[in-house]
N, C-alpha and C positions, 0 to 999 in steps of 0.2 A: 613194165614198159609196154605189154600189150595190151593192156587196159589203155592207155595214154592214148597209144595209136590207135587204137577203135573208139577211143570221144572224135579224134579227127578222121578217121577213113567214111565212119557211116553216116556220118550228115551229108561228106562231101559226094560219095556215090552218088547220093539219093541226089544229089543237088545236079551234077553230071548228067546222068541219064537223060533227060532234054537234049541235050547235045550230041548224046550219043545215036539214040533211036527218034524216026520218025513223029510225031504228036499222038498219031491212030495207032502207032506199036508202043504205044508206053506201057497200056495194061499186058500185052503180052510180055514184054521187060519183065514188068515187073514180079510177075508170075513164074518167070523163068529163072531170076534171081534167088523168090523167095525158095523156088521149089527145087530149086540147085543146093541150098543151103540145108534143107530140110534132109534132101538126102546124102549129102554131104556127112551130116550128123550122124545119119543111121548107119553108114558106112565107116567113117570115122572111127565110131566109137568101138565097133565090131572087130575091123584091121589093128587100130591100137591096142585093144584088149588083147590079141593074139600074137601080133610085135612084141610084147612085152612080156606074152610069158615064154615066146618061143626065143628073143634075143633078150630080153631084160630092156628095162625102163630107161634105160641111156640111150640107148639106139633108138627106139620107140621119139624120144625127146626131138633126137638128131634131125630124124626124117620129117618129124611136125615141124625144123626151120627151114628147112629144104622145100619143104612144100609154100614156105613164105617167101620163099628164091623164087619160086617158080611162079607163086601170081604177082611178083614185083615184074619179072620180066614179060606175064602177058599182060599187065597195067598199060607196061610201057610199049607196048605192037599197039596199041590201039589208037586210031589216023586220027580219030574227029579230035576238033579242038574246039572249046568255047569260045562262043563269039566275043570279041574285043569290048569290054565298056567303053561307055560314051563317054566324053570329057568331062562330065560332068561326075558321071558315075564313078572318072578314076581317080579324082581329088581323095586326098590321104586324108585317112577315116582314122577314128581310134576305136580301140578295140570296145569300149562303153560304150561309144555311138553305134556301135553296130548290132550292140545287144539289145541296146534302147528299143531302135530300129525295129528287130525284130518282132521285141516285146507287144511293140503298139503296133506293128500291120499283125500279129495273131488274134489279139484283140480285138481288132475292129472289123476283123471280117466274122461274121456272122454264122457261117460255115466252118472255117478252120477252130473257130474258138470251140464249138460243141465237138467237133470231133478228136482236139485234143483234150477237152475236159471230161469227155468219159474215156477216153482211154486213160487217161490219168487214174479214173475213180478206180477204170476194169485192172489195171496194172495193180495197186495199193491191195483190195482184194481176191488176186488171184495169185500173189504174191504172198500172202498171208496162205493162202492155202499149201501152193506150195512146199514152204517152210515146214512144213508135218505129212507131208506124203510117203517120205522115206520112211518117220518111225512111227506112222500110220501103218505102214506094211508092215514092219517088221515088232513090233509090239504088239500093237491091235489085231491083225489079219494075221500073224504068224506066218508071212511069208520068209523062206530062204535070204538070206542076204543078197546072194549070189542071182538071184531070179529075179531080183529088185531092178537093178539094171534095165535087163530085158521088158519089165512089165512099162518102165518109163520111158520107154521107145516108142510107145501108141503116142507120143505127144506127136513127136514127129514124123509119123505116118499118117496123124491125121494133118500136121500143118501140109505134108504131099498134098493128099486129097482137096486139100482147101484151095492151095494154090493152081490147081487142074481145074477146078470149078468155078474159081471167082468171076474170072472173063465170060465163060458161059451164061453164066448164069445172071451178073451185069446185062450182057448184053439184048436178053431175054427180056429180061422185066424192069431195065431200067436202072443205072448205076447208084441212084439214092434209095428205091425202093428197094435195091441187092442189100443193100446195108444195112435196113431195119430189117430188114425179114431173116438172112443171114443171122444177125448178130441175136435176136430173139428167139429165133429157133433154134440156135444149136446150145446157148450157154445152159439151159433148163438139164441137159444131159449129163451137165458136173455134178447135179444133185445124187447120182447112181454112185460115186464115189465113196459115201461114207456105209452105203450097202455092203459093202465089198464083204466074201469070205471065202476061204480055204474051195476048193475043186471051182465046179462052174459059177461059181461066185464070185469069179476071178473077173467075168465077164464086164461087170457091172465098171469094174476099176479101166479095163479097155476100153468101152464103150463111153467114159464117164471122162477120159484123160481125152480119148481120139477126137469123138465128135467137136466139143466145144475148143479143141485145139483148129479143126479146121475150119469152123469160123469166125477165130482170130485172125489166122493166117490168110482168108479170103477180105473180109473186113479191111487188113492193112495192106492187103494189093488193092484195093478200091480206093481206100484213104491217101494211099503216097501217090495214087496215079490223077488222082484229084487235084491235091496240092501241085503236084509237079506243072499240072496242065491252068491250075487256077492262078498261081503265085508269077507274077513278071522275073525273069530271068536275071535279073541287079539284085532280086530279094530270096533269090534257089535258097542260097548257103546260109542266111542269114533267119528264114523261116523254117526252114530245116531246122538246123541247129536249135532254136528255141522251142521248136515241138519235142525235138526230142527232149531236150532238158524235163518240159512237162512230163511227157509222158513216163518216161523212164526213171524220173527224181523220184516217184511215191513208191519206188522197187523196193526201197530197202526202208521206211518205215512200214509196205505192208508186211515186210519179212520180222521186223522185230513186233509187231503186232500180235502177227499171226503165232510167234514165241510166246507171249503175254499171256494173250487170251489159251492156248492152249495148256500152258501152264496152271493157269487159275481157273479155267472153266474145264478142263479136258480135251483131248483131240479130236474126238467125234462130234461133240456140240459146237467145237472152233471147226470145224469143217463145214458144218451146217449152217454158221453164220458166214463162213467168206463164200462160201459157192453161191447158197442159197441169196446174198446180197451182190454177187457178179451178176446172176441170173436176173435180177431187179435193175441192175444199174446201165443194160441195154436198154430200158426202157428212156435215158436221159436224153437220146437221138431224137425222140420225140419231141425235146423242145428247140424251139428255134427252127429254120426252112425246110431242115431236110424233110421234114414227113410233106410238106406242101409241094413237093416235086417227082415227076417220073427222074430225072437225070440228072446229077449234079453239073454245076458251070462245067463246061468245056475250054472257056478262054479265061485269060488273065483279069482280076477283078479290074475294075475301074480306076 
């Protein structure tokens, strides 16, 4: 059931925040969200691991519903309200007309289409990687079980960093130039991953998880504050939703991929092929507008 309720709360957020913050504070929104979550994570996982062995796993459960009592009730303190559709807009849609919808304004903007299609590609192979980092560590590296945990905390330490830098660093050189240069320069650092070994070797798997975690996590605060500010307000929930479908749909063929090929090739050369092809597949930003611009659109397309 909380799978169910996260297909519908994370399009509908993303789709919200317009409504909620100003146009010129979307990028901090969003920043503030991602990097809420980020450490949400690292804390989370820390207090429940210690709930759990100090009261046991039931209680640890309890307090994780509780904490869903608690953001239904600050969902509901929050004043803004979306602005009313037009009369036109309120004519009863079906739910195929509105996927249609979606399907063809992602398409036809020139812009969202490249940014959901490598994130599509970046998801399929970094998702294959994934899938083998646990018994990467603990097979190949001979890491602790127990230390495995802690070592896959650098993801979301570097999504922190990512999401502290995005807006900066946008704002510096340009919100479309953030995104190649971002997205180019940090994935090259997953290639340290299959380095990895026993003492300061350990490094390489830190450096290798962190870096190219925060720029995803900066990457995808420039991407949703895009869409947010690009996509007309009748089409928030509607473009939303279909990016995500893209993005997120190639999750789990690159996870059984990434199965496959490690099985039949090994874990270090299936590591070699999903990083070292993450690290190529920034370069698909290049085609189509974005490289011909200092800043992506600021208003709603045409």
């Amino acid at each position: 059931m909380s799978g169910v309720g996260a297909v519908f709360f994370q399009p509908a957020y993303g789709a919200f925040l317009p409504s909620v913050v100003p146009d010129d504070d979307l990028a901090e929104g969003n920043a503030k969200l991602d990097g809420s979550a980020q450490a949400a994570f690292i804390g989370g996982s820390g207090i429940g691991g210690l709930i759990a062995q100090i009261w046991g796993a039931v209680l640890g459960v309890l307090i994780d519903a509780v904490t869903y009592l608690v953001a239904v009730v600050a969902l509901l303190s929050i004043k803004a309200r979306e602005p009313r559709p037009s009369r036109a807009d309120a004519e009863p849609s079906t739910l195929r007309a509105d996927i249609a919808a979606g399907i063809r304004y992602l398409v036809r903007e020139p812009y969202l289409r490249i940014i959901a299609l490598c994130a599509a590609v970046e998801n399929l192979l970094l998702s294959g990687a994934l899938a083998l980092l646990v018994v990467f560590l603990i097979r190949v590296v001979g890491v602790p079980a127990g230390t495995v945990g802690i070592l896959m905390i650098a993801d979301s330490f570097g999504g922190m960093l990512g999401a502290m830098l995005a807006r900066r660093v946008a704002a510096r050189i340009g919100t479309a130039r953030a995104l190649l240069a971002i997205s180019i320069a940090t994935a090259p650092f997953g290639l340290l991953i299959p380095l990895t070994s026993r003492g300061w070797g350990m490094a390489f798997f830190l450096i290798g998880l962190g870096v190219p975690a925060a720029g995803m996590v900066a990457c995808g605060i420039i991407s949703s504050t895009f869409r947010q500010r690009y996509t007309p307000s009748d089409m928030q929930g509607r473009v939303s939703t279909t990016a995500m479908v893209v993005v997120y749909g190639s999750m789990p063929i690159g996870g059984v991929l990434g199965g496959v090929l490690g099985t039949t090739l090994g874990i270090v050369p299936t590591l070699w092929i999903m990083l070292g092809g993450l690290a190529l597949a920034k370069f698909l930003r290049l085609i189509g507008p974005i490289k011909s611009t200092r800043d992506l659109p600021t208003g709603p397309a045409a």
